[in-house]
MMTF fields as JSON, N, C-alpha, C and O atoms, coordinates in Angstrom:
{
  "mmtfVersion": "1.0.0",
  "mmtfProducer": "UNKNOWN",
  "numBonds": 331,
  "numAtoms": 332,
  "numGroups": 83,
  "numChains": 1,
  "numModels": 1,
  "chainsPerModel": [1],
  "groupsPerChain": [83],
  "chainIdList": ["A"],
  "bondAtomList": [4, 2, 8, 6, 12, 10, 16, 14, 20, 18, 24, 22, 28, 26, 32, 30, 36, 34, 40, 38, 44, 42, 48, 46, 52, 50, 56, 54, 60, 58, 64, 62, 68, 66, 72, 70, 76, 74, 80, 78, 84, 82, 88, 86, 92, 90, 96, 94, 100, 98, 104, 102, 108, 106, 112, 110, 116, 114, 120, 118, 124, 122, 128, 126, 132, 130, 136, 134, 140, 138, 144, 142, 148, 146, 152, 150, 156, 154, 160, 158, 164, 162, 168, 166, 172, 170, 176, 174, 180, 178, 184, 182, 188, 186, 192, 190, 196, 194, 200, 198, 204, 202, 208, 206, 212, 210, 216, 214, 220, 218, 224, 222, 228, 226, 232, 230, 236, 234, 240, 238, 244, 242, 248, 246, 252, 250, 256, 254, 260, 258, 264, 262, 268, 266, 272, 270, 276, 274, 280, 278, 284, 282, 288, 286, 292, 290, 296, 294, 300, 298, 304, 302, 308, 306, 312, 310, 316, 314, 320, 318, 324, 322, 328, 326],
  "bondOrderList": [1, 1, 1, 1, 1, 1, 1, 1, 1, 1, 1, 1, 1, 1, 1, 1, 1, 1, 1, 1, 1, 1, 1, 1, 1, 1, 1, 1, 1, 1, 1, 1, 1, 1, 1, 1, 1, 1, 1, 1, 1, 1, 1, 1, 1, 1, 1, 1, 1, 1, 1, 1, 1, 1, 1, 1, 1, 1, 1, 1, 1, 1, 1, 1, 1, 1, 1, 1, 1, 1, 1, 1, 1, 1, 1, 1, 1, 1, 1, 1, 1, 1],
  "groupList": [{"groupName": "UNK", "atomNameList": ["N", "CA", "C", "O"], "elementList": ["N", "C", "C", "O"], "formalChargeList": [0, 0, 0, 0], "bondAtomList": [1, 0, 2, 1, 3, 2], "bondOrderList": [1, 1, 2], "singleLetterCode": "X", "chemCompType": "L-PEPTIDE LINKING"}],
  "groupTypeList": [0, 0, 0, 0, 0, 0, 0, 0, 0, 0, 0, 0, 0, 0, 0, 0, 0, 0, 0, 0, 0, 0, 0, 0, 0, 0, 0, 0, 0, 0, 0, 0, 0, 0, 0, 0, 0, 0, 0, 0, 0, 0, 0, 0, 0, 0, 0, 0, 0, 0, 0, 0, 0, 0, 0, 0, 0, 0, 0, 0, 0, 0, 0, 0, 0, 0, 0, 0, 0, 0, 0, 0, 0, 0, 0, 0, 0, 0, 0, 0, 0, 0, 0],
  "groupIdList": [1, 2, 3, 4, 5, 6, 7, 8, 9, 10, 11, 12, 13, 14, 15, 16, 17, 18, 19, 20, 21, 22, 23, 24, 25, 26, 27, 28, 29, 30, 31, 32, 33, 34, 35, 36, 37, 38, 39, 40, 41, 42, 43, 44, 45, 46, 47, 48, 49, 50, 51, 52, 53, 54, 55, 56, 57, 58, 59, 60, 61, 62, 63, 64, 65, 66, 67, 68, 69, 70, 71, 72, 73, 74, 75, 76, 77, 78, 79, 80, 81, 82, 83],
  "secStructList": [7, 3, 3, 3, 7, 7, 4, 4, 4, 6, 6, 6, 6, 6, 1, 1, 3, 3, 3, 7, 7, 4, 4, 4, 7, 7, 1, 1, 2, 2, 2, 2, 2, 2, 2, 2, 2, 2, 2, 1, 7, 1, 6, 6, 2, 2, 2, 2, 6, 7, 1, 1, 7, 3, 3, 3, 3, 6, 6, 3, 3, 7, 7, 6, 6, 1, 7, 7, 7, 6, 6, 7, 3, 3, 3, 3, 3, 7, 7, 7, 7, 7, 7],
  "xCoordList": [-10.557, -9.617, -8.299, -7.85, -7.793, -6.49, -5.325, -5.341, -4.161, -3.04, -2.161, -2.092, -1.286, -0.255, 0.707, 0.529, 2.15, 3.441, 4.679, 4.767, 5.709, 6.513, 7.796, 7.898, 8.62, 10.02, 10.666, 10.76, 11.029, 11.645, 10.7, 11.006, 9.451, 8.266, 7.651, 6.513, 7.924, 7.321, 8.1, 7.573, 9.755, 10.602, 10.402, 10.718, 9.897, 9.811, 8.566, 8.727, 7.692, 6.223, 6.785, 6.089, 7.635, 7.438, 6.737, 7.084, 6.075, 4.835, 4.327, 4.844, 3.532, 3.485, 1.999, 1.554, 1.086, -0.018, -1.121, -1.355, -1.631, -2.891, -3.976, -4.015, -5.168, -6.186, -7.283, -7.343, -7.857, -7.978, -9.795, -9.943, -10.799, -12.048, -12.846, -12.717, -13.952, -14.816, -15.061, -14.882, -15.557, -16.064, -14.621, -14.646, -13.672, -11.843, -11.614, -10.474, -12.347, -11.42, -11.516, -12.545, -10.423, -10.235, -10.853, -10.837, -11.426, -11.771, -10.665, -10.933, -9.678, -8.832, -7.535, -7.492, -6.418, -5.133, -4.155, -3.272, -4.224, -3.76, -4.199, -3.459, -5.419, -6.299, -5.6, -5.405, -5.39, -4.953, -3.597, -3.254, -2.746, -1.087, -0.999, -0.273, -2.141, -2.221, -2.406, -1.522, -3.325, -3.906, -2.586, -2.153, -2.173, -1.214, 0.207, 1.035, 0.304, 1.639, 1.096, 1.915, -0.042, -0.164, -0.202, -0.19, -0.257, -1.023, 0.964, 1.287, 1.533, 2.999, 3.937, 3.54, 5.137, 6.712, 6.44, 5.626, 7.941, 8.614, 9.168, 9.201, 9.552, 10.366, 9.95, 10.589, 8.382, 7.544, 6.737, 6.218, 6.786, 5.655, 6.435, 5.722, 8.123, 8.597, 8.872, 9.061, 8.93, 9.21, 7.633, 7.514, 6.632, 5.202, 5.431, 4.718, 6.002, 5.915, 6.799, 6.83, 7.655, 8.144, 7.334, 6.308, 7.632, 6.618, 7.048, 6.497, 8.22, 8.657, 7.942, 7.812, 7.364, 6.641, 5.444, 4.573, 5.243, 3.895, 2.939, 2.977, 1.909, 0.809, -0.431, -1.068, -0.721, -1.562, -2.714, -2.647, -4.009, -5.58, -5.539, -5.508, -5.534, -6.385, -5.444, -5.797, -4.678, -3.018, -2.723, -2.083, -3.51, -3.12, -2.692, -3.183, -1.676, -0.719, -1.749, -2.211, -1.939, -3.033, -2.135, -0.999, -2.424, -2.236, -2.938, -3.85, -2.897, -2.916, -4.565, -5.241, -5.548, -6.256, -7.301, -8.393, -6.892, -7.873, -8.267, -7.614, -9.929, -10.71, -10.352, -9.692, -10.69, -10.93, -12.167, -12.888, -12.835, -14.007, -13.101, -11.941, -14.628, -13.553, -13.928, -14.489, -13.546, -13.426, -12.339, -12.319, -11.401, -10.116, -9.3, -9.667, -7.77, -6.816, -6.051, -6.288, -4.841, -3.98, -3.079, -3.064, -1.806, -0.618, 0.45, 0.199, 1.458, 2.497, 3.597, 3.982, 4.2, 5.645, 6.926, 6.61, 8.067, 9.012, 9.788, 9.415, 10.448, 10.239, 11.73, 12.698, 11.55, 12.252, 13.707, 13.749, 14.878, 15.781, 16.015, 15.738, 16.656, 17.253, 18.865, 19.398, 19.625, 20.619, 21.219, 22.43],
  "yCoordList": [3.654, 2.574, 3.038, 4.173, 2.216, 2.235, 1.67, 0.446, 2.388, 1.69, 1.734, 2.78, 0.751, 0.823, 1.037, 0.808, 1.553, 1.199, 0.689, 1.281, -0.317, -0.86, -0.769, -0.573, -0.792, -0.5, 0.51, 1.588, 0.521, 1.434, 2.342, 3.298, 1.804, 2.793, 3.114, 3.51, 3.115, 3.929, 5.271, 6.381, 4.942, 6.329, 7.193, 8.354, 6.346, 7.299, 8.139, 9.341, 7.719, 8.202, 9.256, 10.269, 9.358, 10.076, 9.402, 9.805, 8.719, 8.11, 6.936, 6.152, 6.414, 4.401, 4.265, 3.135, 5.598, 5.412, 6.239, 7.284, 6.032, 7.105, 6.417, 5.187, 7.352, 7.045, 7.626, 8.733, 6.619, 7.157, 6.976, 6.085, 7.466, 7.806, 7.565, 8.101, 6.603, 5.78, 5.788, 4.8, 7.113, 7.168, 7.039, 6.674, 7.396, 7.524, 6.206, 6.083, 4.296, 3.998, 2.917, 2.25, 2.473, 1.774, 0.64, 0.24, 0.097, -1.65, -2.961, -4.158, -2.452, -3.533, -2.961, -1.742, -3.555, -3.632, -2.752, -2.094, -2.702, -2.555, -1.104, -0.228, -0.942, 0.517, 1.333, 2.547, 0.65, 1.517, 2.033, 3.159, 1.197, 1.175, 2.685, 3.525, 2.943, 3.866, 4.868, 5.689, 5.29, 6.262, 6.811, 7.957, 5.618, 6.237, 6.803, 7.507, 6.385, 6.937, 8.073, 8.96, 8.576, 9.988, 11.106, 12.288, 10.715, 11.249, 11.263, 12.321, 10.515, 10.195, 11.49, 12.385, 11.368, 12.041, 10.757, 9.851, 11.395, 10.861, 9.095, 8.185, 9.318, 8.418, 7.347, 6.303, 7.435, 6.347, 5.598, 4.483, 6.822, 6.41, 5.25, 4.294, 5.128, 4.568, 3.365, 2.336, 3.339, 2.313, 1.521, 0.386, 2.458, 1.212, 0.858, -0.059, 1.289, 0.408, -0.553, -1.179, -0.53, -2.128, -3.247, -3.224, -4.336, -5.165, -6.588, -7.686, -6.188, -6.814, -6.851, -7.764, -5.189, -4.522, -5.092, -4.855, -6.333, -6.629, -5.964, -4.736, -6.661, -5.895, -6.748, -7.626, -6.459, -7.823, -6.515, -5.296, -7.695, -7.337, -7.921, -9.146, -7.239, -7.756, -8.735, -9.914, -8.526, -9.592, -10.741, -11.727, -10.417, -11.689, -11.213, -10.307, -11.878, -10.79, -11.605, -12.74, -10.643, -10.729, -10.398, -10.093, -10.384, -9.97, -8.761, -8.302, -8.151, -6.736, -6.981, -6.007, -8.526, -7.952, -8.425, -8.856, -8.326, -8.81, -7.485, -6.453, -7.728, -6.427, -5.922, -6.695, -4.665, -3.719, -3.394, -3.344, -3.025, -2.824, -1.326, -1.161, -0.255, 0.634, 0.307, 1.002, -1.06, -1.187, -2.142, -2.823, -2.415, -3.399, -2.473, -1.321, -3.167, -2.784, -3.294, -4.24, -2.061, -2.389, -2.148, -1.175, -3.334, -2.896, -3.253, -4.063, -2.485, -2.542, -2.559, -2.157, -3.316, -3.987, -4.283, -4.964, -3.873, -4.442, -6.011, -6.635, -6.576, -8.175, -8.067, -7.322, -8.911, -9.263, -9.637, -10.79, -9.327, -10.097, -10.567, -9.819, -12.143, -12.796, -12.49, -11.824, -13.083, -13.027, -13.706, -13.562],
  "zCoordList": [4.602, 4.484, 5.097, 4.933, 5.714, 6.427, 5.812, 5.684, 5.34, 4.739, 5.584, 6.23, 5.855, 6.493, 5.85, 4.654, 6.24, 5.607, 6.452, 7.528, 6.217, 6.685, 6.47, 5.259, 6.842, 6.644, 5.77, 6.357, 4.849, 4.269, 3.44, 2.728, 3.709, 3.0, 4.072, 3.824, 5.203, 6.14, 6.237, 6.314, 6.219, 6.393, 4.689, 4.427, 3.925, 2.642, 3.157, 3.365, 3.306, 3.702, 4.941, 4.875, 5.87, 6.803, 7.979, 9.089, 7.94, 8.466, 8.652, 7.856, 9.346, 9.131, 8.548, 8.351, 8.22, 7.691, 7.155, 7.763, 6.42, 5.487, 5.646, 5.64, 5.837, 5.706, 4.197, 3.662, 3.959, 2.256, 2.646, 3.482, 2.321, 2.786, 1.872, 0.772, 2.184, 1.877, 0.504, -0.209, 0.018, -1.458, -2.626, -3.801, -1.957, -2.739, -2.675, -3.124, -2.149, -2.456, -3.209, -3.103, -4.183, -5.538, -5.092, -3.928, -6.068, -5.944, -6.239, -6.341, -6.309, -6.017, -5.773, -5.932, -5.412, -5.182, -6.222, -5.671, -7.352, -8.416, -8.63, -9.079, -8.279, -8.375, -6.986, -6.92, -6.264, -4.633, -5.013, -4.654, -5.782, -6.092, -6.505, -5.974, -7.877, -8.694, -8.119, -8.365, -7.295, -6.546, -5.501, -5.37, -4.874, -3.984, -4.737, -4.159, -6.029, -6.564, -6.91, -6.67, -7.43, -7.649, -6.447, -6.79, -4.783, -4.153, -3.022, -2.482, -2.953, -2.193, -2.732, -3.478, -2.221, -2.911, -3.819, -3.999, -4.382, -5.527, -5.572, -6.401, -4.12, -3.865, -3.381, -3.518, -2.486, -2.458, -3.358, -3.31, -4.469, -5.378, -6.095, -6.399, -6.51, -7.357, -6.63, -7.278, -5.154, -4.294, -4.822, -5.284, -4.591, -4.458, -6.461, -6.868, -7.132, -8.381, -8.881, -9.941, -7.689, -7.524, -7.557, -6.878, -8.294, -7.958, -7.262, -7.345, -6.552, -5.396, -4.085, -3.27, -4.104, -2.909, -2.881, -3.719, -1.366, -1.047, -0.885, -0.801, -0.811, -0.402, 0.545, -0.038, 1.946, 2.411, 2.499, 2.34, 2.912, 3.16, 4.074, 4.189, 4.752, 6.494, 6.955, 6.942, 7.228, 7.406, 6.639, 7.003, 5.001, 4.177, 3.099, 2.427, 2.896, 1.598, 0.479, 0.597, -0.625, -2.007, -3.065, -2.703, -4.521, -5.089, -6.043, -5.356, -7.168, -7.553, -7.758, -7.426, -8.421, -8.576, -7.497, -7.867, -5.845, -5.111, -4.957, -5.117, -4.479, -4.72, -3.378, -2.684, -2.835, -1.817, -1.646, -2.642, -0.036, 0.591, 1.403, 1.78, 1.395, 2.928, 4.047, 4.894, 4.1, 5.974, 5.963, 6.988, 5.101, 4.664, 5.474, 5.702, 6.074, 6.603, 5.211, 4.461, 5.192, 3.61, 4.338, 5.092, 4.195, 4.278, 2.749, 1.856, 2.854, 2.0, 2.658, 3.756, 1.429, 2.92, 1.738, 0.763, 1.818, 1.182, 1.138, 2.132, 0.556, 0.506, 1.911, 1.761, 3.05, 3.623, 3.834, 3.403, 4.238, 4.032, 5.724, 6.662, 5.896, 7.195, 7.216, 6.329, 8.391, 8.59, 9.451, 9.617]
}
């Protein structure tokens, strides 16, 4: 499974993405949240327990208890602001 990260959780991460491997991964949204706060720094982990912080499947934002497959694209994304 492929997670993405976006904006200000990409510079927490270092990175714009993890790959989490077939048998590791959670059956839903809510289960992925968990896994990745134990596995991040400090500072991402508390960012992903925002629950401001989106989360899409396959470019459709879901909520915590849509399930996961490992061949899903996951992104997480902080909520937007315009100007």
């Amino acid at each position: 499974m492929k997670i993405l990260f976006f904006a200000r959780l990409k510079e927490q991460l270092g990175e714009d993405c993890v790959e989490i491997a077939d048998g590791d991964c959670p059956g839903d949204v809510a289960g992925l949240r968990q896994l990745l706060q134990l596995s991040v720094n400090q500072e991402l982990a508390e960012s992903l327990a925002d629950p401001n912080v989106f989360c899409a499947v396959n470019q459709k934002v879901v909520g915590e208890e849509h399930p996961l497959v490992s061949s899903d694209e996951v992104a997480f994304f902080p909520p937007m602001t315009g100007g």
